[in-house]
C-alpha positions in Angstrom: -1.9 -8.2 12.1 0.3 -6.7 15.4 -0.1 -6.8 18.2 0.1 -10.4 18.4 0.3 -12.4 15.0 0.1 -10.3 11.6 3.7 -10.1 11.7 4.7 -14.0 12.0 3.1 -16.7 10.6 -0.5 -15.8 10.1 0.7 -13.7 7.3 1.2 -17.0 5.3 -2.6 -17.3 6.3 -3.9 -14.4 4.5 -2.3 -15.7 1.2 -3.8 -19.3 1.5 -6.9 -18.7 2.2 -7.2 -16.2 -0.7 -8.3 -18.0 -4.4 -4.9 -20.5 -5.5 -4.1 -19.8 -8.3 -0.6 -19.7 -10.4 1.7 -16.6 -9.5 1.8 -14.3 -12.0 5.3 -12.8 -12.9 4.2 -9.4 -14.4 3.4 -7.9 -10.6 5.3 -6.8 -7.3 4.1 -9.3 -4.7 5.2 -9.3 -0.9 2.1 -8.1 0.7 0.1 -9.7 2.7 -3.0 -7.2 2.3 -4.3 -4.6 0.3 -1.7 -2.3 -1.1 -3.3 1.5 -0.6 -0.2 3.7 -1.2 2.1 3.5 -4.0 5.0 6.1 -5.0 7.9 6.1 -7.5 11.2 7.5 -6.9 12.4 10.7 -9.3 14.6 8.5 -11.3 12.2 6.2 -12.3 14.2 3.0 -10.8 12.2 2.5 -7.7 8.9 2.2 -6.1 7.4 1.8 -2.3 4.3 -0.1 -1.8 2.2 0.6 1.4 -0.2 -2.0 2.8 -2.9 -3.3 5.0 -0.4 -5.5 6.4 1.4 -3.2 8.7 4.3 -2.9 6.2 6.0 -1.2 3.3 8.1 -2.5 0.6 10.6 -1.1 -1.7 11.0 -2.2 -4.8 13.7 -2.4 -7.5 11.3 -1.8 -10.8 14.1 -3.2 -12.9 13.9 -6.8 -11.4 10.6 -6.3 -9.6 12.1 -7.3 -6.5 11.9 -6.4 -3.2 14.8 -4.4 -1.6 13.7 -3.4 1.7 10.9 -4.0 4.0 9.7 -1.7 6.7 7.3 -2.5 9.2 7.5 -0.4 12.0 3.6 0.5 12.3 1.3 -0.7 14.5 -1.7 -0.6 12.2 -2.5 -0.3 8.2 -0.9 1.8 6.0 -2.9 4.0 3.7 -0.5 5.8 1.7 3.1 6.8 0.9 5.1 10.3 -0.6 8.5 10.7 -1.1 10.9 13.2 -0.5 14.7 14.0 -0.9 15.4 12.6 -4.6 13.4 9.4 -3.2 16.2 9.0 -1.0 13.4 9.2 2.5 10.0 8.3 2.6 7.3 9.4 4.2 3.8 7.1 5.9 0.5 7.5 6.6 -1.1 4.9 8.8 -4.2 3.7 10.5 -2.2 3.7 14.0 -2.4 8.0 13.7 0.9 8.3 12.9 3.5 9.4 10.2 6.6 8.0 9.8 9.6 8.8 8.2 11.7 6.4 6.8 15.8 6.5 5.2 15.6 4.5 2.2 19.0 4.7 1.7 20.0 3.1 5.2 18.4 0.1 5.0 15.3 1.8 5.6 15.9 2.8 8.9 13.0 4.7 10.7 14.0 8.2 11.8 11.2 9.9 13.1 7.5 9.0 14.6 4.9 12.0 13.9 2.0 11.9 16.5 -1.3 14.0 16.6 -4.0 13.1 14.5 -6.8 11.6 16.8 -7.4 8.9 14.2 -6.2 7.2 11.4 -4.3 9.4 8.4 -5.6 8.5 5.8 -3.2 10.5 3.1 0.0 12.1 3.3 1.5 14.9 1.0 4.7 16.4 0.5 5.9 19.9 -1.0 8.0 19.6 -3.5 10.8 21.9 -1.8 10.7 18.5 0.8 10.1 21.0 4.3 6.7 20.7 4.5 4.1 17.4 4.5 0.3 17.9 4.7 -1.4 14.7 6.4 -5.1 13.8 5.8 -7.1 12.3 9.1 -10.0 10.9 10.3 -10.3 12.9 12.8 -11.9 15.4 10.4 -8.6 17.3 10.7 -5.1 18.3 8.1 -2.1 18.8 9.7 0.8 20.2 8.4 4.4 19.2 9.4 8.0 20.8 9.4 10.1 18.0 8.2 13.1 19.6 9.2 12.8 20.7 12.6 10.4 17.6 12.8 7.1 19.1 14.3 3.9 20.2 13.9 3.0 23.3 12.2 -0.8 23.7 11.7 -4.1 22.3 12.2 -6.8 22.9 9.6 -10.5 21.9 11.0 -12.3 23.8 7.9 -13.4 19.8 7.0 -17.0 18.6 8.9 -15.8 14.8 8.3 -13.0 12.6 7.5 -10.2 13.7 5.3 -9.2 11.6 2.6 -7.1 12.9 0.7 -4.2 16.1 0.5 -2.1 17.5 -2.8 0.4 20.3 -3.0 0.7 22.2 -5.8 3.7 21.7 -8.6 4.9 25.5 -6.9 4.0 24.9 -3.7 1.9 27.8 -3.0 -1.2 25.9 -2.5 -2.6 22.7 -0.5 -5.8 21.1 -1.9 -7.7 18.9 1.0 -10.8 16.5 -0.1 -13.1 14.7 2.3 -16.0 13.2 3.3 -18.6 15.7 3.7 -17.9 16.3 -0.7 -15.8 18.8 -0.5 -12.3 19.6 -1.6 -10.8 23.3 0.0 -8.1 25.4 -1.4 -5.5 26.8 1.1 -2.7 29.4 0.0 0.2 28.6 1.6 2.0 31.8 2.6 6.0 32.4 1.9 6.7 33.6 5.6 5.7 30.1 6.7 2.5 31.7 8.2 -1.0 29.5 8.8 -2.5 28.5 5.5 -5.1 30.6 4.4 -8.4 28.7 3.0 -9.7 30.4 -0.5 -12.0 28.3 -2.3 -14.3 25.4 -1.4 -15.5 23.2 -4.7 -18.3 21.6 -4.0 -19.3 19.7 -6.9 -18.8 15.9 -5.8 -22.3 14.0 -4.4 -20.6 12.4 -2.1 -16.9 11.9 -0.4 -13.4 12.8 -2.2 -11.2 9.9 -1.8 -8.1 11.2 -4.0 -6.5 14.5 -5.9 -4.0 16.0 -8.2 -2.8 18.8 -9.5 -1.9 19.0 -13.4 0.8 20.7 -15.0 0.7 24.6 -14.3 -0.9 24.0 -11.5 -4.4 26.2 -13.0 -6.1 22.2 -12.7 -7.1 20.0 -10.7 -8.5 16.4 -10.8 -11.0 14.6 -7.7 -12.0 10.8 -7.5 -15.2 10.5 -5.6 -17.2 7.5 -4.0 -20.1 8.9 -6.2 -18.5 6.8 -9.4 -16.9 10.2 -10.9 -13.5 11.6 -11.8 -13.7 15.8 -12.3 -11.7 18.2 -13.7 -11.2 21.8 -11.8 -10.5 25.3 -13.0 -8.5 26.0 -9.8 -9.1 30.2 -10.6 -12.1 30.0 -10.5 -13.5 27.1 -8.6 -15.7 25.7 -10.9 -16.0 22.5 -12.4 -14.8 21.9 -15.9 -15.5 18.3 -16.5 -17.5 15.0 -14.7 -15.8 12.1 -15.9 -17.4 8.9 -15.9 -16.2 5.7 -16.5 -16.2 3.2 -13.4 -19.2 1.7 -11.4 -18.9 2.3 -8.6 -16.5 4.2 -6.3 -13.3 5.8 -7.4 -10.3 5.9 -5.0 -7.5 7.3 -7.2 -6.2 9.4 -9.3 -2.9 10.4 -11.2 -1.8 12.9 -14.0 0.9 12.3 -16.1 4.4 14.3 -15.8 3.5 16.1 -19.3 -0.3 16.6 -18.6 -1.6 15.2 -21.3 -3.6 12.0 -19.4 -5.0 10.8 -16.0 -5.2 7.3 -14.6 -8.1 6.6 -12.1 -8.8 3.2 -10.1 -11.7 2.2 -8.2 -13.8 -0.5 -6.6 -14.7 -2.0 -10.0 -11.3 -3.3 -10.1 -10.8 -1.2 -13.1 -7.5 1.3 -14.5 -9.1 3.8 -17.1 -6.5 5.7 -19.0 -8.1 9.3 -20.1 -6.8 11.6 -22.5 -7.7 15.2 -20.8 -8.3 17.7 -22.8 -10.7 14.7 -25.1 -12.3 14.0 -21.7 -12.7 10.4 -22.6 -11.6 7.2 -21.5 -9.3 5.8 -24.1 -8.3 2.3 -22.3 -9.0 0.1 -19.2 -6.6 -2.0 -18.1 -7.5 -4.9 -16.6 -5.8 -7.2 -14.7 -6.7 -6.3 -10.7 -10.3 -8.0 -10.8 -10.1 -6.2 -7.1 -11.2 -2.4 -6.0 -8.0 -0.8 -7.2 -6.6 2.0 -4.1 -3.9 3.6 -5.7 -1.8 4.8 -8.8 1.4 6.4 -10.0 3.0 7.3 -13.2 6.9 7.1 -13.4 8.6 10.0 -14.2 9.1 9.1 -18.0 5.5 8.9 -18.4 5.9 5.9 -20.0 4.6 3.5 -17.2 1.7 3.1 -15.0 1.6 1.6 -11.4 -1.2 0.6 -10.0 -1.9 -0.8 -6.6 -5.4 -2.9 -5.0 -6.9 -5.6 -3.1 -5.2 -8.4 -4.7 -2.4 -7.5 -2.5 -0.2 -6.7 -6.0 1.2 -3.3 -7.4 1.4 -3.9 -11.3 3.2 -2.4 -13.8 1.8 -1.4 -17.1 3.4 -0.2 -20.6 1.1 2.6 -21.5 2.7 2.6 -25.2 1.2 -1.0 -25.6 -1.5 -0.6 -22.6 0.1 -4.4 -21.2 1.8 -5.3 -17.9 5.5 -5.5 -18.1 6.7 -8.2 -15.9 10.5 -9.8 -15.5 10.2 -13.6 -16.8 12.2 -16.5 -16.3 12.7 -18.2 -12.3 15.6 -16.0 -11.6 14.7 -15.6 -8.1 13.7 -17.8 -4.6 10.2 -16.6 -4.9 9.8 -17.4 -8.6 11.7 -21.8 -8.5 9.5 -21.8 -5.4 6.5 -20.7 -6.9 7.1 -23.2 -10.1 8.1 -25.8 -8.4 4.3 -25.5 -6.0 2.7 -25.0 -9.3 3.9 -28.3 -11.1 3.2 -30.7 -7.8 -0.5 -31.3 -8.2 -1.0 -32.0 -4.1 -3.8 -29.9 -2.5 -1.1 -28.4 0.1 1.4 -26.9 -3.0 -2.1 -26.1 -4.5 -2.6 -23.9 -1.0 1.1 -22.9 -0.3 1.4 -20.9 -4.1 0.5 -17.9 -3.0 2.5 -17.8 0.6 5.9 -17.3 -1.3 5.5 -13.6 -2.1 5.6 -12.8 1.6 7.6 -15.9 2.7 11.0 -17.8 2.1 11.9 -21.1 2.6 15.4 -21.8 2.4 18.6 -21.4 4.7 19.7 -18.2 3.0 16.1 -16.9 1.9 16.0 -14.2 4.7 12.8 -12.6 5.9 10.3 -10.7 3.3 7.2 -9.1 4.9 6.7 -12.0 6.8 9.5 -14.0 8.7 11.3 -17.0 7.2 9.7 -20.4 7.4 13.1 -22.3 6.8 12.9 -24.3 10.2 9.7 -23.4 11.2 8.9 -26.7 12.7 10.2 -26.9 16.4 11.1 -22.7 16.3 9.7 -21.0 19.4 7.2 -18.2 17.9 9.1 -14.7 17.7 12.6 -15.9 17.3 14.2 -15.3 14.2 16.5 -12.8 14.1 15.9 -9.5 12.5 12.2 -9.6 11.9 10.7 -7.1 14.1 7.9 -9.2 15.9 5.2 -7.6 18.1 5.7 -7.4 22.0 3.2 -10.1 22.7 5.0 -12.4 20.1 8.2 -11.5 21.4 7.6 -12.8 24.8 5.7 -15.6 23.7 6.1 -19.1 24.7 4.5 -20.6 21.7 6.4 -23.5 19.7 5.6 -24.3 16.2 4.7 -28.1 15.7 2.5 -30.2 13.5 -0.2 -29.7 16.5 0.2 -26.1 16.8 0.0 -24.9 13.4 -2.8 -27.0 12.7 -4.4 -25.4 15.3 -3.6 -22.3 14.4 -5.5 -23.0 11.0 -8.7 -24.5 12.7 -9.6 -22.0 15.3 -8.1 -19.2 13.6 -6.0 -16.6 15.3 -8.6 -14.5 17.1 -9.1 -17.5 18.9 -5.4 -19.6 18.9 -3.8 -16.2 20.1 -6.9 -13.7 21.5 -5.9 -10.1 20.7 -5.3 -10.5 17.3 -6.6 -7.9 14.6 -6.0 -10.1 11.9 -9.1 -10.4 9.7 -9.0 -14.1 8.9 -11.0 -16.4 8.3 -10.6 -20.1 9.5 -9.4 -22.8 7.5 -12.1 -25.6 8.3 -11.1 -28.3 6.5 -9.1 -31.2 8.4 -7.6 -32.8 5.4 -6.4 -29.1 3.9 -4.6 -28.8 7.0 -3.0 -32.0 7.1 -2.4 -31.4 2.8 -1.0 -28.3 4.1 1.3 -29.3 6.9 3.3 -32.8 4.9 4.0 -29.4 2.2 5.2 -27.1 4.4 7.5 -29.8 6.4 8.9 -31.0 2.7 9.6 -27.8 1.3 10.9 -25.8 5.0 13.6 -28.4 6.1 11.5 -29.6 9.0 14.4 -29.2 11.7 13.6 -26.2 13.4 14.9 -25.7 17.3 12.8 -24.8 19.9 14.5 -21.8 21.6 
């Protein structure tokens, strides 16, 4: 990852080393990393991913394509909200910041929020669309004016990390969870004055990773690293429900529009669908085989995203508890994929997974990684309209059978010091070489050196 190399080649790294194996077509694949943040636009026709890999993506749900990529942090990002019919978007990221995003130009970036003294590790927004509550490690919430574009508040009531922050369906009310187990209440005044804290729940054994609100806004749900999901009575504080159902840690949670059922996620790899007021588990999807970080219902209720380690969001049809995925090879990503999947050579066998983030062809464009059309003989940092770190930039790196092979034997904390890319190396001579003759048959090996 940025500074140096997560945004240019060793992004295709992070897909070949992972386990090769045939794309599926029933996901939304781009990212080179986790996927921790996923939201779906109030019509139901869209979705933004947010990822380990520095980037976001949004997504047409009707083709499960990717429209737009965004990339402008300098670290991870945790999680996503959106705002303004869907029309802006709003980040939380490792690097500190928030960002805010116009979805509708292009996703142009119109505004860097700075403060937290950590990384933000969930974001909120009010439903009027003035106000976003941020979640930090830095033991802190903040609360932002959208509008004027500034800080309002900070809440220290928290005696660790926050994880997680929910508004209310009215907006009178911010709920915060965190490490130290505890989720607080704050009423949020109407003159605009500092929140006021009004109940602490402190049911959970260990930290709160994710919240929601239900319907009426009386409820609440938690997700808790101690393997439970429980249900709130908001008037009173007290707990109503532990739901269990995972082993292991849960790190999300989502009600539907209507009430009637909750999604969680967690490091199981798991999706259990609950039916509320039954408190009980009444399907697990499966289909991650990863810790799963995040979930969202669309509008209609009638679908189910769910976002994890596998570096996928998936889409599920909660009338027939399957994924819903777009078939035939109607796209670059899809004849590219087939065509690695029916060559039996150990480099097509590595390369299947690199397409998601990567095109190929003269009019394949960048993705969340730049193009590899050319690659061979192309200075490092050069193609137009990917937006490279500094260091990459300026480097004077050219990419050659020698180079990228030793970029895959020492690895990029090594071939390019600096790098925060968690990779591991790719040892084997003769995969390299495998890997190489595919890439130079498949990229039109005539790059320029610039």
């Amino acid at each position: 990852m940025p500074p140096v190399f997560a945004r240019a080649l060793p992004l295709l790294l992070a897909m070949l080393l992972a386990a090769a194996a045939p794309p599926a077509r029933a996901e939304l694949r781009g990212h080179g990393g986790f996927v921790k943040g996923i939201a779906v636009t109030p019509d139901g026709e869209q979705a933004i991913s947010a990822s380990f890999d520095y980037s976001l993506i949004l997504w047409d749900l009707g083709k499960q394509e990717a429209v737009e990529v965004l990339d402008d942090h300098e670290g991870a990002v945790n999680a996503v909200a959106l705002l303004d019919g869907g029309r802006r978007a709003l980040s939380a990221s490792d690097d500190g910041t928030l960002r805010l995003w116009d979805l509708e130009g292009g996703g142009g970036l119109l505004h860097v929020f700075t403060g937290h003294g950590a990384k933000v590790a969930g974001v909120a927004v009010a439903p009027d669309g003035r106000l976003a509550a941020s979640a930090g490690w830095d033991a802190t919430v903040r609360l932002w004016d959208l509008q004027a574009r500034q800080q309002l508040y900070v809440l220290d009531e928290h005696q660790s990390n926050v994880n997680a922050v929910a508004f209310s369906h009215d907006g009178r009310h911010l709920l915060t969870g965190s490490y130290d187990s505890t989720i607080r209440t704050f009423e949020l005044p109407s003159d605009g004055s500092r929140p006021r804290l009004v109940a602490v729940m402190d049911g959970h054994d260990f930290g709160v990773n994710a919240l929601a609100f239900l319907p009426g806004d009386r409820q609440a749900l938690s997700a808790s690293v101690d393997e439970t999901v429980r249900l709130w009575d908001l008037a009173t504080g007290s707990e109503l429900a532990e739901l269990r159902g995972h082993k292991g840690p849960v790190f999300a949670v989502a009600v539907s529009p209507d009430g009637q059922w909750a999604a969680s996620g967690g490091v199981d790899g798991t999706v259990n669908l609950w039916k509320i007021d039954e408190r009980r588990v009444v399907a697990s999807l499966y289909g991650h085989g990863q810790p799963v970080w995040s979930l969202a219902f669309t509008p209609d209720g009638k679908r189910l995203l769910s976002a994890g380690s596998d570096s996928v969001t998936r889409v599920w049809d909660l009338a027939t508890r399957r994924e819903i995925g777009v078939t035939g090879a109607d796209s670059e990503a899809a004849r590219i994929a087939e065509a690695a999947a029916d060559n039996d050579s150990r480099g097509a066998k590595l390369f299947r997974k690199c397409v998601a983030c990567h095109t190929v062809t003269a009019d394949g464009g960048n993705r969340a990684g730049p193009t590899l059309y050319g690659v061979f003989g192309r200075r490092a940092g050069t193609i137009d309209g990917y937006n490279y770190s500094e260091a990459l930039r300026h480097s004077e790196l050219v990419w050659t059978e020698e180079t990228i092979d030793k970029l895959f034997d020492l690895g990029p904390d090594a071939f390019t010091p600096g790098s925060k890319m968690p990779l591991q190396r790719m040892p084997s001579a003769k995969d390299r070489e495998d890997l190489i003759a595919y890439l130079k048959s498949i990229t039109a090996a005539h790059g320029a050196a610039q």
